[in-house]
N, CA, C and O atoms as a printed pandas DataFrame, in Angstrom:
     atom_number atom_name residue_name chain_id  residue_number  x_coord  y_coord  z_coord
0              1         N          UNK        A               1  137.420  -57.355  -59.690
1              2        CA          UNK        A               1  136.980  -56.647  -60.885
2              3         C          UNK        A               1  137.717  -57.153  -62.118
3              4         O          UNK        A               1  137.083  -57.306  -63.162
4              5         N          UNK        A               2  139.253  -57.472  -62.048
5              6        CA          UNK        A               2  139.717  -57.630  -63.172
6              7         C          UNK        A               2  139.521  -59.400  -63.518
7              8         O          UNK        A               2  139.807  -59.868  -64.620
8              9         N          UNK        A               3  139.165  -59.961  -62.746
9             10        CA          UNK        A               3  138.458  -61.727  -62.839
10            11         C          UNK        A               3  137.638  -61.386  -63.820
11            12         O          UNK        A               3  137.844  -61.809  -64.957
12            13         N          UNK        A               4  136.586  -60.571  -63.533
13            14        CA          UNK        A               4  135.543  -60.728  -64.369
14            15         C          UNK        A               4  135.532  -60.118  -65.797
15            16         O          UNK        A               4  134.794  -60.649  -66.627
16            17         N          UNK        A               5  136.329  -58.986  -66.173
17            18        CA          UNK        A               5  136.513  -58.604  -66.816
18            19         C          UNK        A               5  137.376  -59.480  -67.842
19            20         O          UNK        A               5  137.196  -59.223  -69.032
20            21         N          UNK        A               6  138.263  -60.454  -67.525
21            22        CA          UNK        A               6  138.956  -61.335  -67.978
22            23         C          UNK        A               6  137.837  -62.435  -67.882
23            24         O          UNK        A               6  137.528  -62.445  -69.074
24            25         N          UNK        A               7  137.207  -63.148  -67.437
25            26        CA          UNK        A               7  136.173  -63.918  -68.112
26            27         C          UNK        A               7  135.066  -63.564  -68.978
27            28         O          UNK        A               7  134.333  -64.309  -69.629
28            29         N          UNK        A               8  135.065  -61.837  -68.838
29            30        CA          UNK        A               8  134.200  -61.450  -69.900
30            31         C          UNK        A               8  134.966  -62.235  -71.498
31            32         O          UNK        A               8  134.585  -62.973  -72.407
32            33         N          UNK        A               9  136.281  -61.484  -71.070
33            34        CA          UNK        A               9  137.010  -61.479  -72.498
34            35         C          UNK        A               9  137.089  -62.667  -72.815
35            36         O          UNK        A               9  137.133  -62.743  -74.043
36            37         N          UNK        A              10  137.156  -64.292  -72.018
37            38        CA          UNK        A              10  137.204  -65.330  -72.473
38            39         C          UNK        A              10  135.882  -65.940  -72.939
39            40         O          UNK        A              10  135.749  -66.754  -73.853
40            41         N          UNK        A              11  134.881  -65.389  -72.129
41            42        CA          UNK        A              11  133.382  -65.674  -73.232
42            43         C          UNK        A              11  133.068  -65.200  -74.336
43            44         O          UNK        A              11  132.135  -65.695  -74.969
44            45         N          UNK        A              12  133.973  -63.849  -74.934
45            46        CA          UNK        A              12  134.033  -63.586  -76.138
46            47         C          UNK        A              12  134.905  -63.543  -77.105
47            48         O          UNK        A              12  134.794  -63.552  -78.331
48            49         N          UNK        A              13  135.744  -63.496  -76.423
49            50        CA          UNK        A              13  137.075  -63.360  -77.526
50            51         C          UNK        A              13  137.294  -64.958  -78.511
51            52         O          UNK        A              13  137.734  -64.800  -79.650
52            53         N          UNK        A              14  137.085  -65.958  -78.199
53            54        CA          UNK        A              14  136.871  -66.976  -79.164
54            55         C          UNK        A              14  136.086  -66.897  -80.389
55            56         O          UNK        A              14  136.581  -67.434  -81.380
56            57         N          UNK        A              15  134.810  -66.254  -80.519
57            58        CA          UNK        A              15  134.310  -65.476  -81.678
58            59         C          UNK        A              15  134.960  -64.609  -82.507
59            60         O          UNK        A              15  134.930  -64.474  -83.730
60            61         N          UNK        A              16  135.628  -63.971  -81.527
61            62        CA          UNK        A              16  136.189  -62.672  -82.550
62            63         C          UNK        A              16  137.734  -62.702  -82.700
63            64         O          UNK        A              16  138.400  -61.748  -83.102
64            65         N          UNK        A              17  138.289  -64.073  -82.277
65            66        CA          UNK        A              17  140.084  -64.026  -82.636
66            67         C          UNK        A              17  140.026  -64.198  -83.949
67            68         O          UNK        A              17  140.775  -63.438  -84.561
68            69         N          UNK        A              18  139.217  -65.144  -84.793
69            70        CA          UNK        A              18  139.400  -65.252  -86.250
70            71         C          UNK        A              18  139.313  -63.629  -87.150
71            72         O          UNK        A              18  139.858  -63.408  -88.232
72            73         N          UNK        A              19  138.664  -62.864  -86.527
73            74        CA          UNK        A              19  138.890  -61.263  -87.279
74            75         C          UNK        A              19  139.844  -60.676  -87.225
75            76         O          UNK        A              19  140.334  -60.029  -88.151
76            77         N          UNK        A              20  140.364  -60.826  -85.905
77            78        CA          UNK        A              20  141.386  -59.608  -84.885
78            79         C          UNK        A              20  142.488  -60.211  -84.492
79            80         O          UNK        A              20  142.425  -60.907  -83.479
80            81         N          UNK        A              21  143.965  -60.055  -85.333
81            82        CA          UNK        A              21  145.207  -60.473  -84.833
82            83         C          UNK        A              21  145.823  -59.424  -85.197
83            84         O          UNK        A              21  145.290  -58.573  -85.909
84            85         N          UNK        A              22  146.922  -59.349  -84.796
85            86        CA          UNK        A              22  148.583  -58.821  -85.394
86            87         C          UNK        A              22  148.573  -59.389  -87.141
87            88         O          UNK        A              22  148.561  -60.608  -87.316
88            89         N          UNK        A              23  148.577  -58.853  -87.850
89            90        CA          UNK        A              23  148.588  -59.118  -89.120
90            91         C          UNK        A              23  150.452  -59.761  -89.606
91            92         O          UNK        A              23  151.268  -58.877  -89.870
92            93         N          UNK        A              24  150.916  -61.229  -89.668
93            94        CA          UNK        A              24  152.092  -61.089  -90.012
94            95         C          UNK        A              24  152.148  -61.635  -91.834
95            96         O          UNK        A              24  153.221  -61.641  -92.437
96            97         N          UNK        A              25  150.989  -62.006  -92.424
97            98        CA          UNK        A              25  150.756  -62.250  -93.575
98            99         C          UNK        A              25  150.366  -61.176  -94.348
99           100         O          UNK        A              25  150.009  -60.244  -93.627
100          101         N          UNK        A              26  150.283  -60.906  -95.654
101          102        CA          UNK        A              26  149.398  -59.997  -96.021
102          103         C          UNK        A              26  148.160  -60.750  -96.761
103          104         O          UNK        A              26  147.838  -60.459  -97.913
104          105         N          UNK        A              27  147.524  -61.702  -96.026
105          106        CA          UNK        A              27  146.571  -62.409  -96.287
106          107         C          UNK        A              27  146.034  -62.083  -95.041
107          108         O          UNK        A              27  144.879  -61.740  -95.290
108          109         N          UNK        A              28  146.214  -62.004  -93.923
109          110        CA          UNK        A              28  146.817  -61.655  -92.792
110          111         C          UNK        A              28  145.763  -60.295  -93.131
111          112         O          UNK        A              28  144.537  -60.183  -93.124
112          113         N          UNK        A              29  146.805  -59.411  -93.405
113          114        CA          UNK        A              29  146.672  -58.106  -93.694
114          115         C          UNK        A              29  145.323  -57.492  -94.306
115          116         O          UNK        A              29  144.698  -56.532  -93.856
116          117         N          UNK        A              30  144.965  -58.397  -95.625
117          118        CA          UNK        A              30  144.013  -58.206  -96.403
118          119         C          UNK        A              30  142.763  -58.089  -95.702
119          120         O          UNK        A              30  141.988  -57.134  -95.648
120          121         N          UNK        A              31  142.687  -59.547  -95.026
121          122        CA          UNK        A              31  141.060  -59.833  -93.953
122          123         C          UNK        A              31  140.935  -59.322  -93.327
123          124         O          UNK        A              31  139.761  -59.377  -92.960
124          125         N          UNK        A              32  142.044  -58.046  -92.281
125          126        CA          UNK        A              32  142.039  -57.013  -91.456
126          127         C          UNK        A              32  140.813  -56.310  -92.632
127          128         O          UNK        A              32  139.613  -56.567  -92.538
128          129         N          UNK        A              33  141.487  -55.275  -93.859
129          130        CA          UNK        A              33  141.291  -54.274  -94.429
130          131         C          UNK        A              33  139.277  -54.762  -94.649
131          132         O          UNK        A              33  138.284  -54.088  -94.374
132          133         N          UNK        A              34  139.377  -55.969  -95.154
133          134        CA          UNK        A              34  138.104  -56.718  -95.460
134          135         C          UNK        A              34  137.621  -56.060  -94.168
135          136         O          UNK        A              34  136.841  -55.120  -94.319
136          137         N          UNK        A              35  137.906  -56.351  -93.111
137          138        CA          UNK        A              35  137.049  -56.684  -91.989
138          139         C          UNK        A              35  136.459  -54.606  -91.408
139          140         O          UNK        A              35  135.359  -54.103  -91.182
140          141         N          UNK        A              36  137.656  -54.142  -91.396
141          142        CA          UNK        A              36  137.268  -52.423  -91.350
142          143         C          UNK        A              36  136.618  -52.130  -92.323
143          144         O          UNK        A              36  135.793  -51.224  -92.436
144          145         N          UNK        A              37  136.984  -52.945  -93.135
145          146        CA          UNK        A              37  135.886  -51.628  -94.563
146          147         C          UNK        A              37  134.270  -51.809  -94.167
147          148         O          UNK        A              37  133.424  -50.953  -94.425
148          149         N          UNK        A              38  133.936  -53.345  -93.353
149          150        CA          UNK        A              38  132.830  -53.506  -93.059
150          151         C          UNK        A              38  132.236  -52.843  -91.743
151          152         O          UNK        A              38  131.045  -52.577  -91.586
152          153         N          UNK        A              39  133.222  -52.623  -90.846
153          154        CA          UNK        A              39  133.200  -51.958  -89.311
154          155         C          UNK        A              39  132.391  -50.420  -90.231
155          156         O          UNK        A              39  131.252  -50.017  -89.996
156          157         N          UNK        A              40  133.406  -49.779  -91.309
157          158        CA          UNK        A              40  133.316  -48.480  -91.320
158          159         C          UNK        A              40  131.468  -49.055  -92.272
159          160         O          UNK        A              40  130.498  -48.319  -92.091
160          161         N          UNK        A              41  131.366  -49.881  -92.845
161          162        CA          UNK        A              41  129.963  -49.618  -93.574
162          163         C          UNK        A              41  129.068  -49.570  -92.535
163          164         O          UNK        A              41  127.928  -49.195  -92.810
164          165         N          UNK        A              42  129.357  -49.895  -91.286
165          166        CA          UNK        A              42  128.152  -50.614  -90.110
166          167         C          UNK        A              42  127.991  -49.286  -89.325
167          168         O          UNK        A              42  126.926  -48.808  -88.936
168          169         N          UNK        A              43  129.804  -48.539  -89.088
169          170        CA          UNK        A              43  129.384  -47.226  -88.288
170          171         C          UNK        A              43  129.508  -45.856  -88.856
171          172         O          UNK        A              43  129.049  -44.765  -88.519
172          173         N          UNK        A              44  130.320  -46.284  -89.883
173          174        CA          UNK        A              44  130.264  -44.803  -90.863
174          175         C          UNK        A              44  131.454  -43.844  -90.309
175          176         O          UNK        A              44  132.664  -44.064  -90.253
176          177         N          UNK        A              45  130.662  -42.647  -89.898
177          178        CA          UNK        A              45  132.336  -41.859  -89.136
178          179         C          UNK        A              45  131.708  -41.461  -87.523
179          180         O          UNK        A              45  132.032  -40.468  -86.873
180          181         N          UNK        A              46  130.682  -42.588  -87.084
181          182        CA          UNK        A              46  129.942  -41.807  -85.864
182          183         C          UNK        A              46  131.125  -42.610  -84.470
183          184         O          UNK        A              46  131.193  -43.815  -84.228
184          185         N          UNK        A              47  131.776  -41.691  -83.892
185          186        CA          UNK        A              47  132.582  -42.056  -83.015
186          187         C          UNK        A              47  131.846  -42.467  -81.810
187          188         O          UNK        A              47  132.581  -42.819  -80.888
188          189         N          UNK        A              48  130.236  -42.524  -81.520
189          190        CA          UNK        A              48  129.976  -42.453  -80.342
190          191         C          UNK        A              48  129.200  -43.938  -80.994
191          192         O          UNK        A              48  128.235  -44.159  -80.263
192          193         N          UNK        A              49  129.268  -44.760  -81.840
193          194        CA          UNK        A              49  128.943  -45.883  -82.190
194          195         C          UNK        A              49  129.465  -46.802  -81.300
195          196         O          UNK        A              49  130.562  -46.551  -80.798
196          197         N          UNK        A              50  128.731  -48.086  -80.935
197          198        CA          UNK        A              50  129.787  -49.215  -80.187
198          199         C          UNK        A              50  130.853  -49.643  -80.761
199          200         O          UNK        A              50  131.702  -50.132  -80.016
200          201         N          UNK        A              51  131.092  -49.600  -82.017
201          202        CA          UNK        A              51  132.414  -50.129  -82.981
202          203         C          UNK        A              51  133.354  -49.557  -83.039
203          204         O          UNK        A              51  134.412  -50.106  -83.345
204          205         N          UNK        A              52  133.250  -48.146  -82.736
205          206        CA          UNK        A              52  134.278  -47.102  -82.545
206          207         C          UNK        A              52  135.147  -47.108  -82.468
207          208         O          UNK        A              52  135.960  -46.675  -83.284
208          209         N          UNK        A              53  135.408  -47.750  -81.154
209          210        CA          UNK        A              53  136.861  -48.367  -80.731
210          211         C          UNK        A              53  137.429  -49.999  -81.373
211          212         O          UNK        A              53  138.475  -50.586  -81.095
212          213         N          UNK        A              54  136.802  -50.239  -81.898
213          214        CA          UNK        A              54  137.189  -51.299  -81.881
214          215         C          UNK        A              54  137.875  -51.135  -83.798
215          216         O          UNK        A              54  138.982  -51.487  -84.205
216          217         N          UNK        A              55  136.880  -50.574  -84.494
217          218        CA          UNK        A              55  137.213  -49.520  -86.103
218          219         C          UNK        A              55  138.386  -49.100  -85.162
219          220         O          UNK        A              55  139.243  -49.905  -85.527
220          221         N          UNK        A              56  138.877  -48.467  -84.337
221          222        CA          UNK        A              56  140.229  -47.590  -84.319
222          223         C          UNK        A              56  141.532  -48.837  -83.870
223          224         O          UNK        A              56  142.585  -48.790  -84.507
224          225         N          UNK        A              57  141.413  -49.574  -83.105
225          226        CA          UNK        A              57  142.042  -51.024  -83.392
226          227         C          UNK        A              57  142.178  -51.603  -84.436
227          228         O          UNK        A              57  143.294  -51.178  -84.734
228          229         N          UNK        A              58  141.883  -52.294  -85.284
229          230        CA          UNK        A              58  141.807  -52.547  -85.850
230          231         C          UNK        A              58  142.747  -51.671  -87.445
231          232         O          UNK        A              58  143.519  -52.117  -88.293
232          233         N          UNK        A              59  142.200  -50.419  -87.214
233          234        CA          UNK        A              59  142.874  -49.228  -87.806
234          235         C          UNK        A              59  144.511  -49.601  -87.512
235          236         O          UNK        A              59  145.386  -49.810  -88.353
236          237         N          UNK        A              60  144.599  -49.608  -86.318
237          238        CA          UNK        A              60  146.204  -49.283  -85.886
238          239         C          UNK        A              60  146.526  -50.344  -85.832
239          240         O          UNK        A              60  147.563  -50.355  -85.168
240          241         N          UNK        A              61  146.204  -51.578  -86.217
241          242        CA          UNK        A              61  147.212  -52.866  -86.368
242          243         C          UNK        A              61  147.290  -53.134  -88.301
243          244         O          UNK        A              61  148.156  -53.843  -88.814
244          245         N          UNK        A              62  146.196  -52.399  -89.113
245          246        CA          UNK        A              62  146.529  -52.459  -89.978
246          247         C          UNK        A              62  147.817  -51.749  -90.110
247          248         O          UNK        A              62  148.894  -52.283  -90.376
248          249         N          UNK        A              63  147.515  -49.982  -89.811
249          250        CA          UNK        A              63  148.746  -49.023  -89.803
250          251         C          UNK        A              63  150.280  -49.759  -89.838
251          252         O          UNK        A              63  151.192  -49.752  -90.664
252          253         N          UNK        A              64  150.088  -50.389  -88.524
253          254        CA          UNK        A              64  151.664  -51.193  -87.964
254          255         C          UNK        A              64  151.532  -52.151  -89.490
255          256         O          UNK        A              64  152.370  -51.935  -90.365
256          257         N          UNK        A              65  150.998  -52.662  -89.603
257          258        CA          UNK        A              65  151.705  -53.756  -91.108
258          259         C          UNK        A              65  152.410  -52.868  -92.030
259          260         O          UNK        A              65  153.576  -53.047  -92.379
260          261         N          UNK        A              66  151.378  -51.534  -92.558
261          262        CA          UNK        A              66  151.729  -51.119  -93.714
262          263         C          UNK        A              66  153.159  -50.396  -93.540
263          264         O          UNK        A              66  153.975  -50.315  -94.458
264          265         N          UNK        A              67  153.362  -49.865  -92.199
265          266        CA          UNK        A              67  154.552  -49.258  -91.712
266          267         C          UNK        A              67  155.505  -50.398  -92.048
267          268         O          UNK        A              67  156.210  -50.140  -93.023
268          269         N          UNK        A              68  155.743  -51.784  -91.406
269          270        CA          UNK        A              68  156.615  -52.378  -91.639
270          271         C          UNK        A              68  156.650  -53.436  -92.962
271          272         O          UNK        A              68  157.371  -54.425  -92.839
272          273         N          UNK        A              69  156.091  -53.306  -93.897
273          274        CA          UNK        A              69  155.528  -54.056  -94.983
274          275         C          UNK        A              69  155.367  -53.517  -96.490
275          276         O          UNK        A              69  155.836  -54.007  -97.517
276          277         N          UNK        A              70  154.623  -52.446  -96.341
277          278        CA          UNK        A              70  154.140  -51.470  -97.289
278          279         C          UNK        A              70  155.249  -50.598  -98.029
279          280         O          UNK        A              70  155.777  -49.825  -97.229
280          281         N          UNK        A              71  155.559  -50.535  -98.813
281          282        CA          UNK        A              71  156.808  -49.374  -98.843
282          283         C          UNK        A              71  156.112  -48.376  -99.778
283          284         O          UNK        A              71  155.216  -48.415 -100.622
284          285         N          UNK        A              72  157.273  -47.088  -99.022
285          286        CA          UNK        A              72  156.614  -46.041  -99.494
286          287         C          UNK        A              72  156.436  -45.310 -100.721
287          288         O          UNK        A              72  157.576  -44.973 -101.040
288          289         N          UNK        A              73  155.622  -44.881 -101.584
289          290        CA          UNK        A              73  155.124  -43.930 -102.775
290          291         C          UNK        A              73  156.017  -43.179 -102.953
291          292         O          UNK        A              73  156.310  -42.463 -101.995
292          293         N          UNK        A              74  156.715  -43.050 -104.080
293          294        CA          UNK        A              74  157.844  -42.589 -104.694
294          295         C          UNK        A              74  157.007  -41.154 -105.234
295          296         O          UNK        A              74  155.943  -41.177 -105.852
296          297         N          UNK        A              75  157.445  -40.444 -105.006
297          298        CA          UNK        A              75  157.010  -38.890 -106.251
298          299         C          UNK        A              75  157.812  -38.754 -107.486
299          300         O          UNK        A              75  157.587  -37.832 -108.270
């Protein structure tokens, strides 16, 4: 089961590594934000969409940059 599931991921994941990394640039960073703002135009807020998960990835590797990158809003 997990063979195939791992050759799934190698018949696709070559398409989609140029979208989807660990952000260590904020160029890096930017093409993430580019790339969700378009996930969220495609699924909106419907969680039972196929993008779903992948909008919430994507989400949480931006998160991790801004955590270690971003500094925080002064009041």
């Amino acid at each position: 089961m997990q063979n195939l599931e791992v050759n799934k991921a190698l018949s696709t994941w070559p398409a989609m590594a140029g979208m989807i990394c660990v952000p260590h640039t904020e160029e890096e960073y930017e093409q993430l934000v580019i790339f969700l703002d378009s996930l969220i135009d495609e699924a909106g807020e419907d969680e039972s969409h196929p993008l779903a998960s992948l909008m919430e990835i994507v989400g949480v590797l931006i998160e991790r940059y801004e955590e270690e990158h971003v500094p925080e809003l002064t009041k």
